[in-house]
C-alpha positions as CSV (number, residue, x, y, z in Angstrom):
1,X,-0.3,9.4,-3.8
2,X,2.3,11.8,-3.4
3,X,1.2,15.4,-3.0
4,X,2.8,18.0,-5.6
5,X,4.6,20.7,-3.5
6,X,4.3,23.5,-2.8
7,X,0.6,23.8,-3.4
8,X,-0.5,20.7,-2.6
9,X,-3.2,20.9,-5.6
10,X,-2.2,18.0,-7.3
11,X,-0.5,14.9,-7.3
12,X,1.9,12.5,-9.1
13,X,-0.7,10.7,-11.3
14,X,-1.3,9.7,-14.7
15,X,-4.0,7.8,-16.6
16,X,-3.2,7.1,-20.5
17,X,-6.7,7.2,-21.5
18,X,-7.8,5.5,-24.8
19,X,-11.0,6.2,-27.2
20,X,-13.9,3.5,-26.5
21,X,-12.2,1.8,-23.7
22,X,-10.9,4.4,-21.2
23,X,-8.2,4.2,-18.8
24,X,-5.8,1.9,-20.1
25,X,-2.6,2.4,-17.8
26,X,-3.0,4.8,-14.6
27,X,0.0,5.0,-12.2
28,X,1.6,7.3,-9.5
29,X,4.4,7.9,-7.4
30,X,3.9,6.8,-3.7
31,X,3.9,8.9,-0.3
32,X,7.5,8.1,0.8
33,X,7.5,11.2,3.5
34,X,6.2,9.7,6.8
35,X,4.7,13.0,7.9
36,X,2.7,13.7,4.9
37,X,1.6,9.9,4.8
38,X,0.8,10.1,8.6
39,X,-1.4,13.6,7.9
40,X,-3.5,12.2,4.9
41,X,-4.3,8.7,7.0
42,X,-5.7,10.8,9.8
43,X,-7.5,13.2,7.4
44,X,-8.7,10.0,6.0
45,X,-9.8,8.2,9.4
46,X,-7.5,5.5,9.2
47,X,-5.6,4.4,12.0
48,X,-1.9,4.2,11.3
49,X,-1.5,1.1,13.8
50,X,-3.2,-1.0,11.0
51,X,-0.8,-0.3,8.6
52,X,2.0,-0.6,11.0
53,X,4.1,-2.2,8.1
54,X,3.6,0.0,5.9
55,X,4.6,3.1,8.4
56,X,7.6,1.3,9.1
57,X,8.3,0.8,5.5
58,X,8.8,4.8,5.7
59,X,10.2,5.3,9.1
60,X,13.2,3.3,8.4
61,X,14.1,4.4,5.3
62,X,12.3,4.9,2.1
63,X,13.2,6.7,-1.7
64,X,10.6,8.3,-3.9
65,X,9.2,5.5,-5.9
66,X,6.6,5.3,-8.5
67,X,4.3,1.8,-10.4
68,X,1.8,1.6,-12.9
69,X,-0.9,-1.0,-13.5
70,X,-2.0,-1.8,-17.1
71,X,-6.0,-2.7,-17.3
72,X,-5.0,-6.6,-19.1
73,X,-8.7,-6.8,-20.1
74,X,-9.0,-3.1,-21.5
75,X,-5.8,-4.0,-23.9
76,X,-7.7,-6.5,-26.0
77,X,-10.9,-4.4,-26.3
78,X,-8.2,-1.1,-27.5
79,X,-6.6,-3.4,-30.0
80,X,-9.4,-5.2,-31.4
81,X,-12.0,-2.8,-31.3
């Protein structure tokens, strides 16, 4: 998740949350800065040589860039009660 700047307090989320079911749709913008990415995998203990690719991804080139996934399940159970 990409950190909002200058504070660092937040990020680039959102959740469209629904009565009775909950999160329906949550999405966010990805970490596309490779030294922001490379901080929160070694505040995390991850070892950026297992995610080689997706360093790379950002070394080489990258554009801010969001997504969103949609629950499939939770949609039925919001329209039908």
């Amino acid at each position: 998740l990409s950190l909002n700047l200058p504070l660092g307090k937040t990020v680039a989320a959102m959740d469209l949350l629904v009565p009775g079911v909950g999160e329906l749709i949550g999405g966010s913008q990805r970490e596309e800065r490779l030294p922001m990415l490379l901080s929160k995998m070694e505040e995390s203990g991850l070892d950026p040589e297992d995610y080689w690719w997706y360093v790379d991804l950002r070394r080489y080139g990258s554009v801010p860039h969001s997504g969103y996934g949609l629950g499939f399940e939770r949609l039925p159970c919001y329209v039908t009660g």
